[in-house]
C-alpha positions in Angstrom: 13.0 114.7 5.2 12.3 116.5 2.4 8.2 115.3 2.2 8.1 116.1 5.8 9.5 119.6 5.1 7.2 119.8 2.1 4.3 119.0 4.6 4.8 120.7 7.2 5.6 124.0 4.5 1.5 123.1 3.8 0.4 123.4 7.1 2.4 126.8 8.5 0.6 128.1 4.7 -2.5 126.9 5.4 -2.4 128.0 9.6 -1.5 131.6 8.0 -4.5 132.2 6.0 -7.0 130.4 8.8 -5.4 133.1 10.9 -6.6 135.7 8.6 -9.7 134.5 8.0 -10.6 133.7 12.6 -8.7 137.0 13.3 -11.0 139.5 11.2 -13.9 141.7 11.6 -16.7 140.3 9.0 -19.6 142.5 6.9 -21.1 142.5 4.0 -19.8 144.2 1.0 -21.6 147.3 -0.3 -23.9 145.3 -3.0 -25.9 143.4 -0.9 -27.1 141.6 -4.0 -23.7 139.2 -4.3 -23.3 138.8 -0.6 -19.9 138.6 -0.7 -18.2 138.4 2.5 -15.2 140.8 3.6 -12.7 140.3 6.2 -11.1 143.4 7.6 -8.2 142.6 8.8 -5.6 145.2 10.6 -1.4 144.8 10.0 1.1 147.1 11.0 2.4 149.2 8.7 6.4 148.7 8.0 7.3 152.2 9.7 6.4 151.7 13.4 5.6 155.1 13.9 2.9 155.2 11.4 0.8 152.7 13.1 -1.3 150.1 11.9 -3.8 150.1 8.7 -6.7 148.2 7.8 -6.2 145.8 4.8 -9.9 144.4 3.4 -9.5 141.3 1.9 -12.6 139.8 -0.2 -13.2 136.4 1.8 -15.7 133.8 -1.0 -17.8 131.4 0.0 -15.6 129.0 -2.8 -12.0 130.0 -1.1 -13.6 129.2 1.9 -14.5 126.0 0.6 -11.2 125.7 -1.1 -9.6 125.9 2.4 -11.7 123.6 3.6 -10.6 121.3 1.4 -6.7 122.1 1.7 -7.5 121.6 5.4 -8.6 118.0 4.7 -6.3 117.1 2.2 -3.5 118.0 5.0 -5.3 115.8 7.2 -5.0 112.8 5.2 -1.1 113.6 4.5 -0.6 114.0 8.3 -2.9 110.5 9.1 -0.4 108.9 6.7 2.8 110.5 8.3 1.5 109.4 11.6 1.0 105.8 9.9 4.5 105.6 8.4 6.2 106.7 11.8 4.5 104.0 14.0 4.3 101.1 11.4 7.7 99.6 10.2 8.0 98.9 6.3 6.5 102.5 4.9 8.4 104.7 3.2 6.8 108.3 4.0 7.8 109.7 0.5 5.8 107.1 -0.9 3.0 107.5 1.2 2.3 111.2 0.9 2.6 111.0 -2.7 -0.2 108.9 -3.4 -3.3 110.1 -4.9 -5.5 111.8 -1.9 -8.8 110.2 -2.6 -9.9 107.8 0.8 
């Protein structure tokens, strides 16, 4: 129980920033010399009546591809849950710990 937990603690993580990154406005920064990529995203402030504020977060083309690879690392994990709950013999603990490579 406590792998799936673990597991399933990756995804909601990983489902929270891919929400930030598909639910915000893109530009370019100011220097278009980098062309670093910014996501505007808008959150409500903590006082209702205040209304809600944009928060610019600097999105990289290597945390994208970090993501990326989060996102297929979790796929493997999740293909080896599914394996472990429909084949008899596998312990899942010892399946999601093993290294992630193929």
């Amino acid at each position: 129980m406590k792998a799936i937990q673990a597991l399933l603690k990756e995804v909601k993580d990983l489902a929270e920033q891919r929400n930030i990154i598909i639910h915000s406005a893109w530009r370019f920064g100011k220097n278009a010399a980098f062309a670093e990529l910014y996501a505007t995203t808008i959150r409500p402030r903590t006082k209702q009546n205040k209304g809600a504020i944009p928060e610019v977060q600097g999105i990289t083309a290597p945390y994208l591809r970090q993501l990326t690879q989060r996102s297929t690392d979790l796929q493997i994990k999740l293909h080896r849950l599914q394996c472990c709950i429909t084949q008899k013999g596998f312990k899942v603990s010892a399946e999601l710990s093993r290294p992630l490579e193929a």
